[in-house]
MARTOR-774009 format. One record per residue (C-alpha): x, y, z; residue number from 1. Coordinates in nm, 4 decimals, decimal comma. Example, Ala and Ser with C-alpha at 12.3 -4.5 7.8 and 13.67 -1.06 7.14 Angstrom:
+----------+----------+----------+-----+
|        X |        Y |        Z |   n |
+----------+----------+----------+-----+
|   1,2300 |  -0,4500 |   0,7800 |   1 |
|   1,3670 |  -0,1060 |   0,7140 |   2 |
+----------+----------+----------+-----+
//
This chain:
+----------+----------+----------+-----+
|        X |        Y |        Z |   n |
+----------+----------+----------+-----+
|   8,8267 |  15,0489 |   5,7602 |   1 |
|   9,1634 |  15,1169 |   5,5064 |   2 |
|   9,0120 |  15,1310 |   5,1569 |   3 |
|   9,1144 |  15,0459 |   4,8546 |   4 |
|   9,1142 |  15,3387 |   4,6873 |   5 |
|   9,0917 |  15,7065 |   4,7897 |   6 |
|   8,7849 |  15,7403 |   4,5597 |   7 |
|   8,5700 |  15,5457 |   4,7492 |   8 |
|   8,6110 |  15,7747 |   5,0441 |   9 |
|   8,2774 |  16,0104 |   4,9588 |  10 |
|   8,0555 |  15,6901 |   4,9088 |  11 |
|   8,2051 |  15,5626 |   5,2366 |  12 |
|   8,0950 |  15,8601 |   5,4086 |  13 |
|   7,7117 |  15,8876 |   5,2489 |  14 |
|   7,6731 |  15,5088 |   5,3892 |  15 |
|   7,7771 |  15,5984 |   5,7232 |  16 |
|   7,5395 |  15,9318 |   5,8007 |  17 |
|   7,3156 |  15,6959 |   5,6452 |  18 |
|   7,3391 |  15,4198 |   5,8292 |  19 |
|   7,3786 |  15,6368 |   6,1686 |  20 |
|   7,0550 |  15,8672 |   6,1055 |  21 |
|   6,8267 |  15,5184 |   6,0710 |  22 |
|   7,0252 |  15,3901 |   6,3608 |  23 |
|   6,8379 |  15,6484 |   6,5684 |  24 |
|   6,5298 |  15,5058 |   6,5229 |  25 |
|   6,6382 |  15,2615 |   6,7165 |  26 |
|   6,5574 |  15,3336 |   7,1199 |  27 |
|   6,8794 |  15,1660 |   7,2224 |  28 |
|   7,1169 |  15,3392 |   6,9737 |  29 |
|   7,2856 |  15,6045 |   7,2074 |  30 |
|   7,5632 |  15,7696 |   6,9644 |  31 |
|   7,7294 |  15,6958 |   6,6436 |  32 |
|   8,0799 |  15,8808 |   6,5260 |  33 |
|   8,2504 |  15,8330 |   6,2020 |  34 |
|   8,5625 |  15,9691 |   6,1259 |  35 |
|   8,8180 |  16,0009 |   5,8653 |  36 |
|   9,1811 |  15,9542 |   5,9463 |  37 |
|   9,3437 |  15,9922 |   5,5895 |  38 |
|   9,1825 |  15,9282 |   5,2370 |  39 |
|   9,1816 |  15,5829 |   5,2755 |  40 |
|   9,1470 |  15,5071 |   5,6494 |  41 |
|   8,8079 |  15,5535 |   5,8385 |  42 |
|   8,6912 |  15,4753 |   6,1988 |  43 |
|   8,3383 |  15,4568 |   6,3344 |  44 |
|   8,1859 |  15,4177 |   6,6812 |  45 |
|   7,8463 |  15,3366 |   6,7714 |  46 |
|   7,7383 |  15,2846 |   7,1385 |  47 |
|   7,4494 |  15,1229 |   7,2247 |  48 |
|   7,2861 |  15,0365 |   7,5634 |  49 |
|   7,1786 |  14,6853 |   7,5050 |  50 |
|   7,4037 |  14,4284 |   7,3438 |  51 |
|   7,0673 |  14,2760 |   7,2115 |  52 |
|   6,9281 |  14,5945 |   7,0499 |  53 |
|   7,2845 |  14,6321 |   6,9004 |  54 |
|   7,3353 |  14,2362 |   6,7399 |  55 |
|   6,9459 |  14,3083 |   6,6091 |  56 |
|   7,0027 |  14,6351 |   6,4434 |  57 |
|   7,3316 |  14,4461 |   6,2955 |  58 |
|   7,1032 |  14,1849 |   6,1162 |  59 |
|   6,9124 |  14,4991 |   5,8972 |  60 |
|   6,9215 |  14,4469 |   5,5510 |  61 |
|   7,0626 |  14,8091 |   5,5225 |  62 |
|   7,3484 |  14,7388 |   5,7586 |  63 |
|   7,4153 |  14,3814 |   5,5688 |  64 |
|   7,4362 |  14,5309 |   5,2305 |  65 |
|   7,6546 |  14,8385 |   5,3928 |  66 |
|   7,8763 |  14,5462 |   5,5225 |  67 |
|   7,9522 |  14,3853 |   5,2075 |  68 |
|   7,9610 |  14,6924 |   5,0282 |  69 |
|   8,2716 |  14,7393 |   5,2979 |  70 |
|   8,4135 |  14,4196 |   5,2338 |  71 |
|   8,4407 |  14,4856 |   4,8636 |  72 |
|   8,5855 |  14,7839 |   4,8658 |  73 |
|   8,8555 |  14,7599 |   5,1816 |  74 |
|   9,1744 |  14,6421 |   5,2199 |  75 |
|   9,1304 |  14,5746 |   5,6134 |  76 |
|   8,8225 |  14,6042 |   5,7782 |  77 |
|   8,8512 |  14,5852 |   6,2259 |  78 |
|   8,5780 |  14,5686 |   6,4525 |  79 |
|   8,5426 |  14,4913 |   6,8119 |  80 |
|   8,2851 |  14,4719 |   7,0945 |  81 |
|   8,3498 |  14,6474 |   7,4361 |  82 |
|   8,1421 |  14,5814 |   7,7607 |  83 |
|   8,1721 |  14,8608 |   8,0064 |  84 |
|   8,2858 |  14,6439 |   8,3452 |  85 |
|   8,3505 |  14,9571 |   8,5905 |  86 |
|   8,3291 |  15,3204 |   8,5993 |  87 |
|   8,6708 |  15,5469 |   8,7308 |  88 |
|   8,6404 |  15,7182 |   9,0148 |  89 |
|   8,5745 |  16,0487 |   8,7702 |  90 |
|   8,3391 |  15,8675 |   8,6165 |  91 |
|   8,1273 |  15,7165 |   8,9128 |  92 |
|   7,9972 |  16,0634 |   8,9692 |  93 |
|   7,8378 |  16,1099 |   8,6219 |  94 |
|   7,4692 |  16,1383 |   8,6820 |  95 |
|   7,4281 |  15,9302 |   8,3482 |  96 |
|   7,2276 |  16,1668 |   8,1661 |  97 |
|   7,3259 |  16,2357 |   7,8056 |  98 |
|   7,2270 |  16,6704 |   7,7260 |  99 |
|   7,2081 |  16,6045 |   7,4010 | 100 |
|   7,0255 |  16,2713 |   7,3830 | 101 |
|   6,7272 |  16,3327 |   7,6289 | 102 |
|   6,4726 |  16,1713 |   7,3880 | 103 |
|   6,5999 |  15,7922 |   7,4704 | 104 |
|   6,3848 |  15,5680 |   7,6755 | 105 |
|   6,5754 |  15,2262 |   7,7431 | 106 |
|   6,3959 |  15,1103 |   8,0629 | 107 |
|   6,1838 |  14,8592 |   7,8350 | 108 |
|   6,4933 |  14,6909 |   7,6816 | 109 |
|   6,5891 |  14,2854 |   7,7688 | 110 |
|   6,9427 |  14,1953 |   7,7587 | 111 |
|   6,9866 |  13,7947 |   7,7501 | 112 |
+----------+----------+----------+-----+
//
């Protein structure tokens, strides 16, 4: 997200912890990471393990109003959706478990 102005970098930030710590509520939100590349350029992250959970969560009224608030005060906004198709061979001997998320139960999730 480029903003418009450099000033709107501080409320930029308070929407994203915000918007990250309710995200955890949610069983399928694995990790969220906002960062700030200069004072008018952000980038965020969030992984999920169920494309339905995610499109869901993205229909909250807090994450609507967070959107236009974005929308209003960018000059670009980006956003894409990756599907993981196949592991690396480094990566096909990860055991899958995440040390610092060991609270998140996703066996009772339905994809469509």
């Amino acid at each position: 997200m480029r903003l418009r102005h450099w000033w709107y970098l501080l409320p930029a930030i308070r929407m994203f912890r915000d918007m990250y710590r309710h995200a955890t509520g949610d069983p399928a939100f694995v990790r969220g990471h906002f960062s700030v590349v200069d004072p008018w350029t952000t980038l965020n992250v969030s992984i999920w393990s169920s494309r339905r959970a995610m499109l869901l969560w993205s229909g909250a009224s807090r994450h609507v109003s967070y959107v236009r608030w974005a929308y209003l005060h960018s000059r670009e906004l980006w956003s894409s959706e990756w599907e993981l198709a196949r592991l690396s061979r480094g990566a096909q001997q990860w055991d899958g478990a995440f040390p610092l998320v060991t609270d998140r139960h996703t066996d009772d999730i339905q994809d469509d």
